[in-house]
PyMOL Python script that loads the backbone (N, CA, C, O; Angstrom):
from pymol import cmd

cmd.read_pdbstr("""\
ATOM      1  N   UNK A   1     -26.064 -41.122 -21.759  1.00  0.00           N
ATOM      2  CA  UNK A   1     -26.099 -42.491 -21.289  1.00  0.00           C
ATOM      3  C   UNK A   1     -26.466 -42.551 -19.799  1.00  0.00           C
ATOM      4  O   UNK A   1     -26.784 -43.622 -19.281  1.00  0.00           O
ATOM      5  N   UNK A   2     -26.424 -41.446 -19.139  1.00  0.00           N
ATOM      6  CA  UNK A   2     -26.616 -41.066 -17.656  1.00  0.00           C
ATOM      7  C   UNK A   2     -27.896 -41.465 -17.614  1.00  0.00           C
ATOM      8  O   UNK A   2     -28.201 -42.341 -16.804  1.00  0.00           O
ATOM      9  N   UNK A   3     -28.875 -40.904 -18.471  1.00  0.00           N
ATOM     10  CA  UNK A   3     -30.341 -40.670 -18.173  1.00  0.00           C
ATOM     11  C   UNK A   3     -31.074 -42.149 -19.345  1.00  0.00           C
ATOM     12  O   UNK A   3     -32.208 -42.038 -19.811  1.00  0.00           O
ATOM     13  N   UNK A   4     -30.036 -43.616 -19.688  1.00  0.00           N
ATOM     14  CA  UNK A   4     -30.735 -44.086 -20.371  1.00  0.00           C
ATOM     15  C   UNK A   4     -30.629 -44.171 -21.969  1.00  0.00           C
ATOM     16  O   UNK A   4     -31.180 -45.041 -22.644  1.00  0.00           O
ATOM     17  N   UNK A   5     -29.713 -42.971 -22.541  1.00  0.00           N
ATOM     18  CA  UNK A   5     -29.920 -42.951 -24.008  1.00  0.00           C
ATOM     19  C   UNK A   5     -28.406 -43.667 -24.209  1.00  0.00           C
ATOM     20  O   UNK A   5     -27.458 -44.116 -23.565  1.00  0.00           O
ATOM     21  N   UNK A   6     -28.881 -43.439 -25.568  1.00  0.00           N
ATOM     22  CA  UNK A   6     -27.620 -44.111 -26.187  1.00  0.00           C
ATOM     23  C   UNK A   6     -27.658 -43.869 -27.643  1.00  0.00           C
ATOM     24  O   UNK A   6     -28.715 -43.709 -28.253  1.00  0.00           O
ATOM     25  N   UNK A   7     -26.206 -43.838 -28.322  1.00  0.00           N
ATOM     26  CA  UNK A   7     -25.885 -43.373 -29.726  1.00  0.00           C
ATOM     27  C   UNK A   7     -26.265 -44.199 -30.491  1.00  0.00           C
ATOM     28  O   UNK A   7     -26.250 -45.388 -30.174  1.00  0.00           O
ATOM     29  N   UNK A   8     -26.710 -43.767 -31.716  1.00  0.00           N
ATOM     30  CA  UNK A   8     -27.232 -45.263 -32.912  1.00  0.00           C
ATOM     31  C   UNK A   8     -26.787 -44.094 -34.122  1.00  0.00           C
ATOM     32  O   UNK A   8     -26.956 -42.874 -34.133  1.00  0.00           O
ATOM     33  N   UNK A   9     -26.176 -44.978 -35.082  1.00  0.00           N
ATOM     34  CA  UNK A   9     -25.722 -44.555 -36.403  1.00  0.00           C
ATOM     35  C   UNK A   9     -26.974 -44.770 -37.064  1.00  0.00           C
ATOM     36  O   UNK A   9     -26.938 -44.235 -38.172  1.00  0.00           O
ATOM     37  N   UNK A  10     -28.260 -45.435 -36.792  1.00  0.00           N
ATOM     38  CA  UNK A  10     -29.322 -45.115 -37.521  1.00  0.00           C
ATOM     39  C   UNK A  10     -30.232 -44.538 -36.994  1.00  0.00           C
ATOM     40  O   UNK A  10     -30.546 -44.801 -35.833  1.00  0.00           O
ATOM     41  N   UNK A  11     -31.084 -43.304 -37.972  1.00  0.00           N
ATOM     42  CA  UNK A  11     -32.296 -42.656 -37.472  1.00  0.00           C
ATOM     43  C   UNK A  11     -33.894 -43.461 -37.476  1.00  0.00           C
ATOM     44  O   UNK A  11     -34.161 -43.786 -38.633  1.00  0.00           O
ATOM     45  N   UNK A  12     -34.824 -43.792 -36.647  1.00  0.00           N
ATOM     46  CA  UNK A  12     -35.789 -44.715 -36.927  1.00  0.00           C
ATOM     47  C   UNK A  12     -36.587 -43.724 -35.725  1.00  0.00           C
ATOM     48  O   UNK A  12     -36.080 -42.849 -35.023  1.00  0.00           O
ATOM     49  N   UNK A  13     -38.333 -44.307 -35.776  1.00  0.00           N
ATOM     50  CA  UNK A  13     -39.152 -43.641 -35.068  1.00  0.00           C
ATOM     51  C   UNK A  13     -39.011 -43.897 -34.223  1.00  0.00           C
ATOM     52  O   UNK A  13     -40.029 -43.585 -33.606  1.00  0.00           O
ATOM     53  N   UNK A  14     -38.030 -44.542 -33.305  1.00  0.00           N
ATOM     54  CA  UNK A  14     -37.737 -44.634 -32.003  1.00  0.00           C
ATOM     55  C   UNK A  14     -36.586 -43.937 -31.511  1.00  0.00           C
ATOM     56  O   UNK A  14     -35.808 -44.391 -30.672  1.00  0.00           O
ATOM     57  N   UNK A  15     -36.509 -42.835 -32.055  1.00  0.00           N
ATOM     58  CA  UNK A  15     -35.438 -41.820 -32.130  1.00  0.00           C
ATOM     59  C   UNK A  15     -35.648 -40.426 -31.496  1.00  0.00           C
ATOM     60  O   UNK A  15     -36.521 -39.707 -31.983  1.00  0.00           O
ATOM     61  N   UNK A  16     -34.848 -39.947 -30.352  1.00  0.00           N
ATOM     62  CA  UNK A  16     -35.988 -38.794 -30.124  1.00  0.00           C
ATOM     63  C   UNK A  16     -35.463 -37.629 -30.544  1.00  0.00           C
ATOM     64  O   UNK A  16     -36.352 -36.834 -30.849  1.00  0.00           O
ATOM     65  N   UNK A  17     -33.858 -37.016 -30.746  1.00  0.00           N
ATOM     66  CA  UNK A  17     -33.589 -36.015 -31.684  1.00  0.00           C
ATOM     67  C   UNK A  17     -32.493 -36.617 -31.920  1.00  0.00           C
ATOM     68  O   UNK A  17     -31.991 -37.624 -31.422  1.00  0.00           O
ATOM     69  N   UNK A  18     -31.976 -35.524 -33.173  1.00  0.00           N
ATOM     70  CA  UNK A  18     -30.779 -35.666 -33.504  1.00  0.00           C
ATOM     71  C   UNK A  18     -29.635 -34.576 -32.941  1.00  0.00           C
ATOM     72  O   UNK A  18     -29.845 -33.560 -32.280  1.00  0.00           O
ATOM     73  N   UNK A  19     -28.747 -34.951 -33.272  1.00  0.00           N
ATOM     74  CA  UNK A  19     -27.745 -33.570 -32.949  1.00  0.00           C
ATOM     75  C   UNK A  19     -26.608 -33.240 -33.803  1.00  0.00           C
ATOM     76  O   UNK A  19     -25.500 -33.763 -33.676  1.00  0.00           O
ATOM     77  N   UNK A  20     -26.815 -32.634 -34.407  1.00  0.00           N
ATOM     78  CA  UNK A  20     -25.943 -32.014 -35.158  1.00  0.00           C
ATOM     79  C   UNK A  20     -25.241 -31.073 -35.537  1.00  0.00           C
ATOM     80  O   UNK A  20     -25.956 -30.076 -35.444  1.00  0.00           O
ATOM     81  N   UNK A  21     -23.726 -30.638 -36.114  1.00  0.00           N
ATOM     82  CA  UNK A  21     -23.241 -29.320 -35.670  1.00  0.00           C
ATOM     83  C   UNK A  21     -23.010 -28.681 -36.892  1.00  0.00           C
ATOM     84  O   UNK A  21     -24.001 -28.786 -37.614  1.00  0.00           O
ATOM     85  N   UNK A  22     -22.456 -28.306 -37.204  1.00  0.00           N
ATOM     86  CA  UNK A  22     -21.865 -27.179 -38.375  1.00  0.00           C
ATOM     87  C   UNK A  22     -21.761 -28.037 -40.196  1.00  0.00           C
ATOM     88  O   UNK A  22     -20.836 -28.823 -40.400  1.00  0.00           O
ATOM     89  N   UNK A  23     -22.431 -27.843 -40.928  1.00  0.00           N
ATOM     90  CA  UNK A  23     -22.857 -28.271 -41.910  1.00  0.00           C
ATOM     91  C   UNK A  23     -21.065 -28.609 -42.626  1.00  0.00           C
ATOM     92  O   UNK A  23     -20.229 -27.707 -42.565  1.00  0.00           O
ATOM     93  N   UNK A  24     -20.713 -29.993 -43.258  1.00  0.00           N
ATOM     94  CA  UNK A  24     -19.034 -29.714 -43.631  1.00  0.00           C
ATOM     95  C   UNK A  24     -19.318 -28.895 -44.451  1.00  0.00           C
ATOM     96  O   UNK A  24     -20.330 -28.307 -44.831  1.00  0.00           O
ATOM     97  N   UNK A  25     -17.766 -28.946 -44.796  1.00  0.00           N
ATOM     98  CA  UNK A  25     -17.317 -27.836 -46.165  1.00  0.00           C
ATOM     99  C   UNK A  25     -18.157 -28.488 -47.643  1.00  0.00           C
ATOM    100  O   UNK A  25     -18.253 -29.707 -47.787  1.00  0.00           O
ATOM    101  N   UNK A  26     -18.453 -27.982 -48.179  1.00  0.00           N
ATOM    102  CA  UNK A  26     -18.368 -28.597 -49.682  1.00  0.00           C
ATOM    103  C   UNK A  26     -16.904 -28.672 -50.614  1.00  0.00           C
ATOM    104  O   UNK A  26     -16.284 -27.611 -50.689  1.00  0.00           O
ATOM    105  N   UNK A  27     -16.492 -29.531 -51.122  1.00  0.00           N
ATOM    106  CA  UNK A  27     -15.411 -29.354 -52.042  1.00  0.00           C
ATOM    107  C   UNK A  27     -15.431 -28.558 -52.635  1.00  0.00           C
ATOM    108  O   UNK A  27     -16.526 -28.460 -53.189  1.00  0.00           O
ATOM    109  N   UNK A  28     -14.546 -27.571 -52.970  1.00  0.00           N
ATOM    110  CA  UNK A  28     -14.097 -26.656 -54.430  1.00  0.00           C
ATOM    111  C   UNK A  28     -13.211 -26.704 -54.715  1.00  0.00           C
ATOM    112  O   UNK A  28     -12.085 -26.908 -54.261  1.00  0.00           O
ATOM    113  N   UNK A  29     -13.901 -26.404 -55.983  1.00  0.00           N
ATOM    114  CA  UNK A  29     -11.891 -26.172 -57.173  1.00  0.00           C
ATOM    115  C   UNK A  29     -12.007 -27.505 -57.805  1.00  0.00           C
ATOM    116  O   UNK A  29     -12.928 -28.276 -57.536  1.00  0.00           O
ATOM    117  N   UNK A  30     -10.932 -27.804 -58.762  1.00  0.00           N
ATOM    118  CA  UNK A  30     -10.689 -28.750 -59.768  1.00  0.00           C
ATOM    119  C   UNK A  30      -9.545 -29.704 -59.089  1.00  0.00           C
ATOM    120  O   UNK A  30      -8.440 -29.169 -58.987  1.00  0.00           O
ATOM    121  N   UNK A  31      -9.660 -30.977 -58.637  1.00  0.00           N
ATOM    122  CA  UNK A  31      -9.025 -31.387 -58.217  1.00  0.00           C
ATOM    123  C   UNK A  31      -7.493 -31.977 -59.270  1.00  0.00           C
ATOM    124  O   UNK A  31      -6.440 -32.460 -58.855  1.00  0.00           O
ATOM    125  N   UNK A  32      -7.915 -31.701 -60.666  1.00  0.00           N
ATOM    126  CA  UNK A  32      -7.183 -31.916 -61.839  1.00  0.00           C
ATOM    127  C   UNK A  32      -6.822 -33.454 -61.283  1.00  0.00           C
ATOM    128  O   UNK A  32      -7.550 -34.023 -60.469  1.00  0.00           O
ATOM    129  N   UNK A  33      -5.653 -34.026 -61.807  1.00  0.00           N
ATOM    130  CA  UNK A  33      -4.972 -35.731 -61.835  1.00  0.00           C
ATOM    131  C   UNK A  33      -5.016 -35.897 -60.842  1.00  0.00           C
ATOM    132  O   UNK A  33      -5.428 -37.055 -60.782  1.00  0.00           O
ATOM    133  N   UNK A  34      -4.840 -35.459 -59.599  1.00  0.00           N
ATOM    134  CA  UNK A  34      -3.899 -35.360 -58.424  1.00  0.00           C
ATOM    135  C   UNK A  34      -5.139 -36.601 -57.595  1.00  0.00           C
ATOM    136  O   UNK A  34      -6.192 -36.470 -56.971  1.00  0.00           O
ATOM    137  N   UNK A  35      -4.479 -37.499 -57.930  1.00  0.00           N
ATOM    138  CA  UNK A  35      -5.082 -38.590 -56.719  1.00  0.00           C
ATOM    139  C   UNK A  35      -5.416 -38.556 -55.496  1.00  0.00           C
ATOM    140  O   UNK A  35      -6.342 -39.211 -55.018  1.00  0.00           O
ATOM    141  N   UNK A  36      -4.511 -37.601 -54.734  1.00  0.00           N
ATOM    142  CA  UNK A  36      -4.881 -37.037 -53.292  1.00  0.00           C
ATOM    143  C   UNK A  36      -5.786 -36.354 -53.337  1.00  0.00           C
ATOM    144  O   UNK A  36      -6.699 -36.651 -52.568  1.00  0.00           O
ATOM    145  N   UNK A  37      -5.992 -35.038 -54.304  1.00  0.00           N
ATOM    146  CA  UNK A  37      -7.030 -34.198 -53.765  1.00  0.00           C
ATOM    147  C   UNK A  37      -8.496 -34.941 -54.127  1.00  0.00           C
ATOM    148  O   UNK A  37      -9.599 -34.818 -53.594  1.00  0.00           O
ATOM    149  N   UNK A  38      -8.039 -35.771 -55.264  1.00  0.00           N
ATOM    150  CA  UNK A  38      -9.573 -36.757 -55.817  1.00  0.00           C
ATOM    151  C   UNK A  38      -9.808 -37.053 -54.824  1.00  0.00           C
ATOM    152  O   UNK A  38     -10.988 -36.937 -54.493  1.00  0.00           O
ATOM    153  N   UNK A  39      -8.881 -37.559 -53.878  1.00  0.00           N
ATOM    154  CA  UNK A  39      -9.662 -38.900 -52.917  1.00  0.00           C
ATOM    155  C   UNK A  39     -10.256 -37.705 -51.413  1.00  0.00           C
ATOM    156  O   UNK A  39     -11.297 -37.799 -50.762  1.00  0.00           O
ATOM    157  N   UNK A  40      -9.257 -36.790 -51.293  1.00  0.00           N
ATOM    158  CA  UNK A  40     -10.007 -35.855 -50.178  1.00  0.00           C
ATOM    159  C   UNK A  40     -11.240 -35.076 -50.593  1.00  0.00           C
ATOM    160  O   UNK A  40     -11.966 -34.848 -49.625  1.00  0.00           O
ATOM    161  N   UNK A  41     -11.768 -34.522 -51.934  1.00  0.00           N
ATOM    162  CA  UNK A  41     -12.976 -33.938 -52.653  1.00  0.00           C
ATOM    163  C   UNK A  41     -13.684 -34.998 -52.542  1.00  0.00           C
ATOM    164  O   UNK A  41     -14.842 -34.740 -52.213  1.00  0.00           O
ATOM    165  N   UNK A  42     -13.370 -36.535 -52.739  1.00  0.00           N
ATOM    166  CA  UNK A  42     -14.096 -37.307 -52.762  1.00  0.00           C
ATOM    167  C   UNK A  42     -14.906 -37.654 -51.069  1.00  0.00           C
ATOM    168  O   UNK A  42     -16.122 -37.820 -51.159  1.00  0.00           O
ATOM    169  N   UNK A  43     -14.321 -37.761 -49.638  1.00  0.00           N
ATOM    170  CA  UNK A  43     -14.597 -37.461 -48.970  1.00  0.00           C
ATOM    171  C   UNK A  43     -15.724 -36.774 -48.334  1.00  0.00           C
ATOM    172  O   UNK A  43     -16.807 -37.169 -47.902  1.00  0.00           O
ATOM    173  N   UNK A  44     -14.960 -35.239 -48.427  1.00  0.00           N
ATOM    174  CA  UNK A  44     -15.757 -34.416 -48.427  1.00  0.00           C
ATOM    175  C   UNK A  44     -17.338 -34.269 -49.105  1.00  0.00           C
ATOM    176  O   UNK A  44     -18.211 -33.756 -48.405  1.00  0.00           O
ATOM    177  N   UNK A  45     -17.640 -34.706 -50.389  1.00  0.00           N
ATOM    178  CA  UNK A  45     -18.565 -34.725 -50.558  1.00  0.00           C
ATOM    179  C   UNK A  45     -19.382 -35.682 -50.100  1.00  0.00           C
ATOM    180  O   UNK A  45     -20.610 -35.596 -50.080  1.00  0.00           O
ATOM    181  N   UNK A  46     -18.427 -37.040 -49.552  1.00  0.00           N
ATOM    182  CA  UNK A  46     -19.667 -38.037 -48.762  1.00  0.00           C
ATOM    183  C   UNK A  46     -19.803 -37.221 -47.510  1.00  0.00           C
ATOM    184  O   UNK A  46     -20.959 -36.891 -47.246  1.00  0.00           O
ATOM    185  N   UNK A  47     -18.945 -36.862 -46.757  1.00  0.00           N
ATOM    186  CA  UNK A  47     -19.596 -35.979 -45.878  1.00  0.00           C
ATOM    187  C   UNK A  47     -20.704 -35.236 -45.624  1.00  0.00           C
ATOM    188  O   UNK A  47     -21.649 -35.442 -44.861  1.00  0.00           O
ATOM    189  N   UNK A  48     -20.317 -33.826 -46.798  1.00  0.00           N
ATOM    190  CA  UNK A  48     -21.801 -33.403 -46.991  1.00  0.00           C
ATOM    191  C   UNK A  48     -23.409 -34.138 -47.281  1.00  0.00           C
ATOM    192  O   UNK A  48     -24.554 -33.901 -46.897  1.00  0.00           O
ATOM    193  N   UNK A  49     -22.769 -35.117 -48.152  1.00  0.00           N
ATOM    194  CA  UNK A  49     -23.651 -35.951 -48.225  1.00  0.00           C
ATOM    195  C   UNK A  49     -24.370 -36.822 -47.421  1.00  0.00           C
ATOM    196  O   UNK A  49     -25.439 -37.296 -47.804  1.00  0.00           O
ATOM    197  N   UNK A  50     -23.881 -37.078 -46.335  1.00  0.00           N
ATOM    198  CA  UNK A  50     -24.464 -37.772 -45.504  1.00  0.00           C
ATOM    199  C   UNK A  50     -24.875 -36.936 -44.160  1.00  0.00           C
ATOM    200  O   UNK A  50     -25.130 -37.545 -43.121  1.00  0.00           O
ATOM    201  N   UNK A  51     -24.929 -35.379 -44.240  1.00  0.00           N
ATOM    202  CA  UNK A  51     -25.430 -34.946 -43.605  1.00  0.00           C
ATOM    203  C   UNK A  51     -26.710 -34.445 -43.660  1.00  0.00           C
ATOM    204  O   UNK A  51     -27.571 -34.204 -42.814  1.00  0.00           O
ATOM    205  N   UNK A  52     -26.616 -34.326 -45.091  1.00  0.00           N
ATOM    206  CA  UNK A  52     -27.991 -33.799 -45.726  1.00  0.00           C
ATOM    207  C   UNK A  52     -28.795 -34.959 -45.441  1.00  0.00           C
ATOM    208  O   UNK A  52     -29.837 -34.805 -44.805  1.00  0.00           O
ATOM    209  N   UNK A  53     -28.432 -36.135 -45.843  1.00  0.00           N
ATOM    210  CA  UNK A  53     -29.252 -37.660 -45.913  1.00  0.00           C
ATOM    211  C   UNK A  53     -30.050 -37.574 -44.123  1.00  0.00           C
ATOM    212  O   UNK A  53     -31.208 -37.886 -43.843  1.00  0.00           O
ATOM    213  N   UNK A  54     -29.060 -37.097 -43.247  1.00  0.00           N
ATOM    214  CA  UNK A  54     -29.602 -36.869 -42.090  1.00  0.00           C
ATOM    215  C   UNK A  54     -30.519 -36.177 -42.059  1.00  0.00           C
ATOM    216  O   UNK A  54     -31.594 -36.765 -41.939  1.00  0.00           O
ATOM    217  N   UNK A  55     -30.549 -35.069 -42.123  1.00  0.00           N
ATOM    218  CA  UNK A  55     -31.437 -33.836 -42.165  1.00  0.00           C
ATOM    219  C   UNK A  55     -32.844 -34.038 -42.691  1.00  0.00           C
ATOM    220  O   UNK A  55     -33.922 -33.646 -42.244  1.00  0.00           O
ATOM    221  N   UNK A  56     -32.448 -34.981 -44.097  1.00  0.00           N
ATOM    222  CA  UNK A  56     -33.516 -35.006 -45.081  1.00  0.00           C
ATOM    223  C   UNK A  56     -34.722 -36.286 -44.084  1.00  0.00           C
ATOM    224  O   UNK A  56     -35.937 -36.193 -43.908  1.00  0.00           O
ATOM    225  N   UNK A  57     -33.906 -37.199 -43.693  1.00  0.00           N
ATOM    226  CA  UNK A  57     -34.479 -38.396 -42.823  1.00  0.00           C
ATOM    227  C   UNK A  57     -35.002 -37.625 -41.333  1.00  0.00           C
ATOM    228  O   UNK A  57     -36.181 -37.810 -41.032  1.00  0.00           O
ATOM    229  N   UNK A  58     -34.278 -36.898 -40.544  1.00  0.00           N
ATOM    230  CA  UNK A  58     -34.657 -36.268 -39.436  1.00  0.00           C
ATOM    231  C   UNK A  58     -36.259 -35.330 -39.913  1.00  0.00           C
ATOM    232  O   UNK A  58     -37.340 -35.169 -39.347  1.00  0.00           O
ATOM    233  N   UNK A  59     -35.830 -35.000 -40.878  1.00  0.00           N
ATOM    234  CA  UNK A  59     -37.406 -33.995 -41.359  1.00  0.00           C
ATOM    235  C   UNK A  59     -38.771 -35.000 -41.483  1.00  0.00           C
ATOM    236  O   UNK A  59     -39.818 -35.004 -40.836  1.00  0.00           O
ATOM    237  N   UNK A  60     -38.276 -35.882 -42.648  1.00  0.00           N
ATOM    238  CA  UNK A  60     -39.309 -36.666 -42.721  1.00  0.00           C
ATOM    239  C   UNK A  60     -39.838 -37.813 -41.611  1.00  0.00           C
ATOM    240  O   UNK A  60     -40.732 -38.560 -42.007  1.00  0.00           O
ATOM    241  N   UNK A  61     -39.452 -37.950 -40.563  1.00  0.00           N
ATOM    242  CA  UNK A  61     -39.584 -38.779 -39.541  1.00  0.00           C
ATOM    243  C   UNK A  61     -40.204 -37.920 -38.128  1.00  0.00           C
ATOM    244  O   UNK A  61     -40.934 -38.341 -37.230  1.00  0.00           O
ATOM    245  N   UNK A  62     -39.556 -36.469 -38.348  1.00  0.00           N
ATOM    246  CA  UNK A  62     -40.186 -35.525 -37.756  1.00  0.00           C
ATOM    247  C   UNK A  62     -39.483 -35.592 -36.489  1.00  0.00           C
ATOM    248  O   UNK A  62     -39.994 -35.604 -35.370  1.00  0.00           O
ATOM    249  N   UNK A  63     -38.004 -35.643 -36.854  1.00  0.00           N
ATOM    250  CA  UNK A  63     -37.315 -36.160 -35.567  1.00  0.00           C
ATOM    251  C   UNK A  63     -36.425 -34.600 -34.882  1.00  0.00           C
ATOM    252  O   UNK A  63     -35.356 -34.226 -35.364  1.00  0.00           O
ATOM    253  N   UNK A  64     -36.845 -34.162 -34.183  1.00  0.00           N
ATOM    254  CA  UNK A  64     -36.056 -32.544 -34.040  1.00  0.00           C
ATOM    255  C   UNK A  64     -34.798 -33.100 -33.971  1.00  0.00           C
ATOM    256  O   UNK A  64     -34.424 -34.272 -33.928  1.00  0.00           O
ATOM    257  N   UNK A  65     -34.126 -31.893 -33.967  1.00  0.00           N
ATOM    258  CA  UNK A  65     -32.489 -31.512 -34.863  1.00  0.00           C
ATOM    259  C   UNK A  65     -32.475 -30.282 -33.597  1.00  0.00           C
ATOM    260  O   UNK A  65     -33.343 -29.467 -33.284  1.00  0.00           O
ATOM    261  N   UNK A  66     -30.921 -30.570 -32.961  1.00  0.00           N
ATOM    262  CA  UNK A  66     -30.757 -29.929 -31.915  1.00  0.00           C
ATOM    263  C   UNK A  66     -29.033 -29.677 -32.418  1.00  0.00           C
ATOM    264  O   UNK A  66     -28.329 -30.592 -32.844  1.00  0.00           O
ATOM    265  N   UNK A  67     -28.591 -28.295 -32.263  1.00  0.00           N
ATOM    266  CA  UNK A  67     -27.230 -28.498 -31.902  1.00  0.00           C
ATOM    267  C   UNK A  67     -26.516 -28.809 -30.948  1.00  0.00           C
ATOM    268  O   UNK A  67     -27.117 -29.342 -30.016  1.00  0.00           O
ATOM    269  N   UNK A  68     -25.174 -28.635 -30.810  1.00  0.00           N
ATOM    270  CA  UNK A  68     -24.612 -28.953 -29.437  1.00  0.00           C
ATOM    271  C   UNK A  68     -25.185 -28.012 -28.521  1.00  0.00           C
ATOM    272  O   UNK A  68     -25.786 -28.637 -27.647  1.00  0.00           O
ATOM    273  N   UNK A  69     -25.260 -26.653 -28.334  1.00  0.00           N
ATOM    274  CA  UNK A  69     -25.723 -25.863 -27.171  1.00  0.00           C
ATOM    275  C   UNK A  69     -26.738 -26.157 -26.605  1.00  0.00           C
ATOM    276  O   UNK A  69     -26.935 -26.493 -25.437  1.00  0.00           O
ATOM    277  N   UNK A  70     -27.838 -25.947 -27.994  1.00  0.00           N
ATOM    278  CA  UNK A  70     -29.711 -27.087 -27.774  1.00  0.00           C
ATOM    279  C   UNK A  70     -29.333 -28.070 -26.925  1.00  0.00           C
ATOM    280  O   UNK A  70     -29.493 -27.697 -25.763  1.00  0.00           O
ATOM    281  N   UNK A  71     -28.747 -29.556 -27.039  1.00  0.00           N
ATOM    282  CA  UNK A  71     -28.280 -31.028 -26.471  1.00  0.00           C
ATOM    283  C   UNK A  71     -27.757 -30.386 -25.100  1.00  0.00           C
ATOM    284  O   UNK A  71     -28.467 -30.587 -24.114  1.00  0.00           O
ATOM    285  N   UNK A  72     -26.747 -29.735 -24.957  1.00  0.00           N
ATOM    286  CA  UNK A  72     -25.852 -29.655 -23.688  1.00  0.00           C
ATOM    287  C   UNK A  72     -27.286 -28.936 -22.561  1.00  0.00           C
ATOM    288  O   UNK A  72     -27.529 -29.534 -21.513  1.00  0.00           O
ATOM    289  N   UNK A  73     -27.979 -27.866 -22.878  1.00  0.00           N
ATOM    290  CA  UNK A  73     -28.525 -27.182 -22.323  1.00  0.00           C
ATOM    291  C   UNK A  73     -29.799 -28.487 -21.826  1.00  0.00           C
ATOM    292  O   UNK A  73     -30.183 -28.619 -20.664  1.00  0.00           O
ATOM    293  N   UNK A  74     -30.198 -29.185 -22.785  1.00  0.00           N
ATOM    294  CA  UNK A  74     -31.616 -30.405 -22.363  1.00  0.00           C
ATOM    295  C   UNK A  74     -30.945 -31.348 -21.153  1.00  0.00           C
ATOM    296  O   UNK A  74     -31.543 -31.847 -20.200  1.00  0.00           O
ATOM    297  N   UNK A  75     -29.534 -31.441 -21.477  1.00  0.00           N
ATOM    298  CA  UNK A  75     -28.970 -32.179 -20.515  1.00  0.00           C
ATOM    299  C   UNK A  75     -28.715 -31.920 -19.116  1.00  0.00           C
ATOM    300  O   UNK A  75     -28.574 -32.853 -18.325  1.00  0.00           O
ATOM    301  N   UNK A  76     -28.653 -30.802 -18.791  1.00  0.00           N
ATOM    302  CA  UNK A  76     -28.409 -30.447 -17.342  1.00  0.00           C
ATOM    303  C   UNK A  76     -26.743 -29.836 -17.877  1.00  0.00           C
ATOM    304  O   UNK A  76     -26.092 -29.606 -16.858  1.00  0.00           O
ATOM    305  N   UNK A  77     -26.063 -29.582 -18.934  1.00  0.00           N
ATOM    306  CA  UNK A  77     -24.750 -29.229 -18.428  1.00  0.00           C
ATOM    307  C   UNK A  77     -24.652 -27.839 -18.088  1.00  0.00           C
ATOM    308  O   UNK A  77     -23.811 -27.350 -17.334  1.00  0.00           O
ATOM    309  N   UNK A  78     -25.978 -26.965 -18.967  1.00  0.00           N
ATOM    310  CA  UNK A  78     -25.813 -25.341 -18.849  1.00  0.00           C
ATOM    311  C   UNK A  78     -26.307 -24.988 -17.983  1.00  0.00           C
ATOM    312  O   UNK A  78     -27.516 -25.220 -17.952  1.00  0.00           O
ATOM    313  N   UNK A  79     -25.764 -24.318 -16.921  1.00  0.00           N
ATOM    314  CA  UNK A  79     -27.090 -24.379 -15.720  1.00  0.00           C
ATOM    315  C   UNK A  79     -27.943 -22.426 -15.574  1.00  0.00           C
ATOM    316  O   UNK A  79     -27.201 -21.447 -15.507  1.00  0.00           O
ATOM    317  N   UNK A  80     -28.834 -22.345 -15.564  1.00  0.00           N
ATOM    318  CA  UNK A  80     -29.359 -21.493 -15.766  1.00  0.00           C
ATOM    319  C   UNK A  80     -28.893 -20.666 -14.090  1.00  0.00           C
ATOM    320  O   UNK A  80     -29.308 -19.539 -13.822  1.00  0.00           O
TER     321      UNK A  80
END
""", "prot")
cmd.dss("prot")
cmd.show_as("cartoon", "prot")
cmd.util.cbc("prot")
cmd.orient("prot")
C-alpha cells in the first residue's frame, strides 16, 4: 500500500501478481456421522478449492504467482 497497491479478493487483467503460500491440506479419512469432522472436511476442501480456482485463473490471465519470499524480496523488505 506504500508504493500504491492494494488487496482485491478478485483476480482481473488489472492485476499484477498474485501471492500465494503453501498449497492447504486436502481432507483425509472418512469423516463417518460426525457432524464436526463433516463440517471441518467440508472446509478444507473449499479451501483447496479455492486455491486451485486461483492458480487456475492466475495461469489463464497470465498473472505471475509469487510466494511470500518472491513478494517480500520485490518489496524492498530483503535487502541484498
Amino acid at each position: 500500500s506504500q508504493w500504491g497497491g492494494s488487496l482485491t479478493e478478485e483476480l482481473g487483467y488489472d492485476t499484477d501478481f498474485l501471492v500465494l503460500g503453501v498449497p492447504p491440506a486436502l481432507p483425509t479419512g472418512n469423516p463417518g456421522d460426525d457432524p464436526v469432522q463433516i463440517e471441518i472436511q467440508a472446509e478444507l476442501q473449499e479451501r483447496y478449492n479455492r486455491y486451485e480456482q486461483l492458480m487456475e485463473q492466475a495461469s489463464e490471465l497470465s498473472i505471475p504467482i509469487l510466494n511470500q519470499n518472491r513478494f517480500l524480496s520485490l518489496v524492498g523488505y530483503y535487502r541484498r
